[in-house]
C-alpha positions in Angstrom: 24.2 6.5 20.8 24.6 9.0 18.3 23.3 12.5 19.0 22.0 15.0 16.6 23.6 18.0 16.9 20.8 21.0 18.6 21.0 22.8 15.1 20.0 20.0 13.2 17.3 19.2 15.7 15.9 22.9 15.4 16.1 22.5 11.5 13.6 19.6 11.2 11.2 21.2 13.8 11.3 24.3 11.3 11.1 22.1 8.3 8.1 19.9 9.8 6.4 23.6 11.2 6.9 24.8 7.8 5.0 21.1 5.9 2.4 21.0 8.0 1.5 24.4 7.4 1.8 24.1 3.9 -0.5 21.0 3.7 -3.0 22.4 6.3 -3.2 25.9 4.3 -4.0 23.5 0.8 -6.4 21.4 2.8 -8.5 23.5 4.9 -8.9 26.4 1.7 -12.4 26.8 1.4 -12.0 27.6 -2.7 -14.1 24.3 -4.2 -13.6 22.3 -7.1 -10.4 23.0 -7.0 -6.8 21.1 -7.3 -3.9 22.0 -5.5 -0.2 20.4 -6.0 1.7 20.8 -3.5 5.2 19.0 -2.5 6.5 18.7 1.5 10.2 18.5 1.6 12.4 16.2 3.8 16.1 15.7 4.7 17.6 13.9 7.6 21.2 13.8 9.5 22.5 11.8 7.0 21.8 14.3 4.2 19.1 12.6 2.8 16.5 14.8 1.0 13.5 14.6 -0.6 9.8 15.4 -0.7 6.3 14.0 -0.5 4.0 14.9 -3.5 0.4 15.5 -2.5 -2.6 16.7 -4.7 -5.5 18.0 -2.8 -8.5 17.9 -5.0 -11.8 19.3 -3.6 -15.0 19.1 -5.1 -17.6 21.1 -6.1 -19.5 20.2 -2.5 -18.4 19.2 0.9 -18.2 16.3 1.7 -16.1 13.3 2.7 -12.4 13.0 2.3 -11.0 9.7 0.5 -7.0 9.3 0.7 -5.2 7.3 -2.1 -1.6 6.5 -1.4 0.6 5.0 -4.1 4.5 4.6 -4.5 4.9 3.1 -1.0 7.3 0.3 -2.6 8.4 2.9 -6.1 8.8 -0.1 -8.0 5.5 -1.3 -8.1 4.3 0.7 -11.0 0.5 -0.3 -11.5 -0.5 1.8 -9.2 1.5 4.4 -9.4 0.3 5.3 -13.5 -3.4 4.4 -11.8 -2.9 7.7 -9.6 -1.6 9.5 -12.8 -4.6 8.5 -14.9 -6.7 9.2 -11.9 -5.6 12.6 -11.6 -6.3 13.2 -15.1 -9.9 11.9 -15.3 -11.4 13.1 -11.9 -13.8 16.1 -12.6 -14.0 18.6 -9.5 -16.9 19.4 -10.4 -18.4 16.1 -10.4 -16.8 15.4 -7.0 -18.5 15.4 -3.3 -16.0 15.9 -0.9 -11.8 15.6 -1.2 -9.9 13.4 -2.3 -5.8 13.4 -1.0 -4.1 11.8 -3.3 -0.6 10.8 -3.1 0.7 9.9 -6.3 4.3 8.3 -5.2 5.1 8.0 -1.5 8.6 6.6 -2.0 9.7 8.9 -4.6 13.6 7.8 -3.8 12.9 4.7 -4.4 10.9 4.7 -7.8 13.3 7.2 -9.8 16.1 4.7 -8.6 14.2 1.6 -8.9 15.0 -0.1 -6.2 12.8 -3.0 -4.6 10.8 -2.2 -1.4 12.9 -0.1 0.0 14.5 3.8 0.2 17.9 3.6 -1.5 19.0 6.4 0.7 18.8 4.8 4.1 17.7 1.1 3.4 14.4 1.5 5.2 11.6 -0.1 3.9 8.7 2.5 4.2 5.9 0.1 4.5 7.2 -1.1 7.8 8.4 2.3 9.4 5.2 3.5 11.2 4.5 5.4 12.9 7.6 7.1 11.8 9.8 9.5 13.8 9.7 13.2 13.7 13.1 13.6 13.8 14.3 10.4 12.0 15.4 9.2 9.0 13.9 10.3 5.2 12.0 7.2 5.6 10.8 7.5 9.2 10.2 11.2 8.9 7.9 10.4 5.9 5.6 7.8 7.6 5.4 10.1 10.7 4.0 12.9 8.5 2.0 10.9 6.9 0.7 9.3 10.3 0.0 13.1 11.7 -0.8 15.0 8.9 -2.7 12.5 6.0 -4.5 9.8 8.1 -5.9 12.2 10.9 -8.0 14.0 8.4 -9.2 11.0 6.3 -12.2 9.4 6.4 -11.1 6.5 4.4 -7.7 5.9 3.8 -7.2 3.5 0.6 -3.0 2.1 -0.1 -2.2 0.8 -3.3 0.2 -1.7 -3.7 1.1 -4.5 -6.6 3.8 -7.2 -6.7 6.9 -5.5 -6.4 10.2 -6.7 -9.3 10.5 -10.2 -8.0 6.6 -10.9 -7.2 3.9 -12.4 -9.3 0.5 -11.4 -8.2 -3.2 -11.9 -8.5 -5.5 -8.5 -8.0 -6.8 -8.3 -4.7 -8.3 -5.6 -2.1 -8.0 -6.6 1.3 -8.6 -5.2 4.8 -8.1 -6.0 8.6 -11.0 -7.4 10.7 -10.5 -5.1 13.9 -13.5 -6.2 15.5 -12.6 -3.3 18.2 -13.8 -1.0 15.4 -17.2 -2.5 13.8 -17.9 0.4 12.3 -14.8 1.0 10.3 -14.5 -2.8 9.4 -18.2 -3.0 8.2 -17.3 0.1 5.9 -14.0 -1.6 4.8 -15.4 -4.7 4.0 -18.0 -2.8 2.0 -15.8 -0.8 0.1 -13.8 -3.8 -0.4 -16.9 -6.0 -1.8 -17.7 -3.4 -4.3 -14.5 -2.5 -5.4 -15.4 -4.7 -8.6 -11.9 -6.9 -7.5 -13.2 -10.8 -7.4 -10.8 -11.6 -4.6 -11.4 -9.8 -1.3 -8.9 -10.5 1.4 -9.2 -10.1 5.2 -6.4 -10.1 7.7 -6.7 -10.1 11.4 -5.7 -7.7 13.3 -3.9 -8.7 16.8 -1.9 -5.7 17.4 -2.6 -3.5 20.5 -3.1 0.3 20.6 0.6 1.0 21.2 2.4 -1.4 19.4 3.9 -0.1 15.9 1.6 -0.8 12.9 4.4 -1.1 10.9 2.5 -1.1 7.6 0.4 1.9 6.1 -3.1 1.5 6.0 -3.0 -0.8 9.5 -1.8 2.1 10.4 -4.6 4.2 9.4 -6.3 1.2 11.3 -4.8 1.3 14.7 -5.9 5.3 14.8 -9.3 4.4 14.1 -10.2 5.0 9.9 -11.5 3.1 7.7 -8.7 1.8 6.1 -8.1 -0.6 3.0 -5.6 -2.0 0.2 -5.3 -3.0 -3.4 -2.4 -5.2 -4.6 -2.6 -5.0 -8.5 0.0 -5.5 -10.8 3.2 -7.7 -10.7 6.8 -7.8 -11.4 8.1 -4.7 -11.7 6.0 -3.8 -15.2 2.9 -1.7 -15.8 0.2 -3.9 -16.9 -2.8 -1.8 -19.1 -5.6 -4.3 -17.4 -3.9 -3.9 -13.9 -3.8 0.4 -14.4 -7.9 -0.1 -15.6 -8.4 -2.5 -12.6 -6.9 -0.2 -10.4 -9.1 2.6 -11.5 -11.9 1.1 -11.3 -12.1 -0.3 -7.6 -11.4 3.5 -6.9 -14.1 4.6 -8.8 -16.7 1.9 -6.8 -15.5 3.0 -3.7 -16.0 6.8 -4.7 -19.5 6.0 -5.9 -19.9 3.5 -2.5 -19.1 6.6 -0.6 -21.8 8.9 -2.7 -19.0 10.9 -3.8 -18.5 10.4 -7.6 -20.5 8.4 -9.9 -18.6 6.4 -12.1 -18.7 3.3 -10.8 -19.4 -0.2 -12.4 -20.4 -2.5 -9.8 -19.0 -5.6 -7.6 -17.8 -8.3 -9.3 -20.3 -11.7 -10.0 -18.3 -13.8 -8.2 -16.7 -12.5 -5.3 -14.3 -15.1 -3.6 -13.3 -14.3 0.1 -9.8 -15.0 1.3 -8.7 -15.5 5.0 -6.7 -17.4 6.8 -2.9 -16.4 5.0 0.1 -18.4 5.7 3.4 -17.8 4.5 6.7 -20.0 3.4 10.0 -18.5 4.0 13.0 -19.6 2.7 16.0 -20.7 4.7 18.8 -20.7 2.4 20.5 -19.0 -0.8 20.2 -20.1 -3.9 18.6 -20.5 -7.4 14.2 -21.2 -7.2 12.3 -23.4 -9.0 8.4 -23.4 -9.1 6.0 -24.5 -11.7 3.5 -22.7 -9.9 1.8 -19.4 -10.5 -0.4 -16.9 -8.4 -4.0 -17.8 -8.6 -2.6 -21.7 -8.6 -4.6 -23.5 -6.5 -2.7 -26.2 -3.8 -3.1 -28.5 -1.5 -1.5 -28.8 1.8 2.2 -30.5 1.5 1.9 -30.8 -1.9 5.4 -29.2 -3.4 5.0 -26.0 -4.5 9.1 -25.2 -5.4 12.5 -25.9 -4.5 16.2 -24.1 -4.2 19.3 -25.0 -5.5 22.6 -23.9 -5.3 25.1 -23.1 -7.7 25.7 -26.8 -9.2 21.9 -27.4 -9.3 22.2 -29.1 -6.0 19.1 -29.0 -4.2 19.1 -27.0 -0.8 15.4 -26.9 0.1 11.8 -27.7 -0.8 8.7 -26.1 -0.3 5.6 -27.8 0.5 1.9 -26.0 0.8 1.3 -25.1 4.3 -2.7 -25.5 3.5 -5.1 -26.1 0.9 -5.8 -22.9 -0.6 -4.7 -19.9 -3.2 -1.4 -18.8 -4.0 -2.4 -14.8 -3.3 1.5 -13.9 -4.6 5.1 -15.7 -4.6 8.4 -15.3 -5.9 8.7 -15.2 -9.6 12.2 -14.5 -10.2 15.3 -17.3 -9.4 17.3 -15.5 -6.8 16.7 -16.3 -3.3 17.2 -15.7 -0.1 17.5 -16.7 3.7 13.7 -15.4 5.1 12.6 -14.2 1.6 8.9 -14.8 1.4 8.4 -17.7 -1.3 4.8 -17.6 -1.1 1.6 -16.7 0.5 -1.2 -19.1 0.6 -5.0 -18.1 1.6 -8.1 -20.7 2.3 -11.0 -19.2 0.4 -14.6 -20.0 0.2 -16.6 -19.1 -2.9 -19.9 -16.9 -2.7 
């Protein structure tokens, strides 16, 4: 096993001492209707190094406080130019409560545009929590984010989209942790007037100590009210994605009494539940004639892989009748890639 040498060790305690205070001093300031930048800086054994960019906005009253994480995958750019616009628009002074806002998570990998993961040390960050203190870039920035951002949160909100190979239909979804009615009842609220017409529920099966793995089921295991959006697909910003985006945070902000500048649940909500995935279990070229928001029917073919010569490797049938909630959009494949989730759904 490899072992950090006791400088190095003593360097990220000092680093870590020295990011918690600076986020604690910006969050527990007492100056109102305010906005404060600040940026918490990393670097590992490897000599990775980077930061985490948080805005701190507190309005002109107390209130409660609403995180918005973007940039956990850097190349899913919808909601990353949502938190841009956001922090633009937001008036302090129209504002009950704080709002932490973290404009891109995985700043490594957005500036080099790499898919799902940190370039640096091949970690992808929405499967790394709890994190490490003493870890990797990645690991080191889902543990602050586990002891620093989700402890003080009241809601914690992650923003995702399809990521360069993914098409995608807008969605806000949650976990039904029926050890926490509360927080579920809130989720699922926030989630039915987020204005999105597909609201997604996952279950939750994982016990108090196993690793959440993802971000907001994260902010789930430790008790919040946590929730996601996936808007946006394929590795472009999309205008109506970036205005969707915006304005399911600006319902939950009014659900919350904490701005008003909301527009309402959608007509026609349509809950999802019930998600199944395909994997794939070769390399090749894929086919589909299939888009997201396709409806199919269980074991009809939904795709198929090649190889080089166009001879077929592997099909794909439908698991179950139901929605395609994202799949692969681009032809590469490979062995365990995800080639497409499929949800049962029952109208309102």
């Amino acid at each position: 096993m490899r072992r950090i040498p006791l400088s190095l060790l003593l360097l990220f305690v000092i680093q870590i001492t020295f990011a918690q205070n600076a986020f604690q001093k910006a969050f527990k300031s007492e100056i109102r209707s305010s906005k404060e930048n600040i940026r918490i800086a990393f670097s590992d054994a490897a000599g990775n190094a980077g930061n985490l960019p948080i805005s701190i906005v507190k309005g002109k009253m107390d209130g409660p406080v609403f995180t918005i994480v973007a940039g956990v995958h850097g190349y899913e750019y919808p909601p990353i130019i949502a938190t841009q616009k956001l922090l633009e628009e937001i008036k302090t002074e129209n504002l009950k409560g704080t709002l932490i806002i973290i404009p891109i998570a995985n700043r490594a990998s957005f500036y080099k545009r790499t898919p799902f993961i940190n370039p640096q040390d091949q970690k992808n960050l929405n499967n790394a929590f709890p994190g490490k203190k003493d870890g990797s870039i990645t690991e080191q920035l889902a543990y602050f984010i586990t002891t620093h951002i989700i402890p003080v949160s009241d809601v914690f909100l992650d923003v995702h989209g399809g990521d360069a190979c993914e098409d995608l239909i807008p969605f806000v979804c949650y976990y039904n942790n029926t050890k926490k009615p509360d927080q579920t009842a809130l989720a699922k609220k926030l989630s039915e007037n987020s204005g999105f017409q597909y609201v997604v529920s996952y279950p939750y099966k994982i016990s108090d100590t196993e690793p959440a793995k993802y971000t907001f089921k994260q902010a789930v295991q430790d008790g919040k009210t946590a929730l996601s959006i996936e808007c946006g697909k394929l590795g472009n910003v999309q205008s109506e994605n970036v205005s969707l985006i915006k304005k399911g945070v600006y319902n939950m902000l009014e659900t919350m009494d904490m701005y008003a500048n909301g527009t309402g649940a959608h007509k026609s909500i349509i809950y999802c539940n019930n998600q199944t995935y395909i994997n794939a279990s070769v390399k090749g070229i894929f086919y589909s004639t299939l888009k997201a928001g396709d409806r199919v029917k269980k074991d009809q073919i939904v795709g198929y892989t090649t190889d080089e010569f166009g001879v077929v490797l592997e099909e794909y049938k439908a698991t179950n009748n139901g929605i395609i909630l994202y799949m692969l959009a681009t032809p590469p494949i490979n062995i365990d890639d995800t080639v497409m989730c499929i949800s049962t759904y029952a109208e309102n």
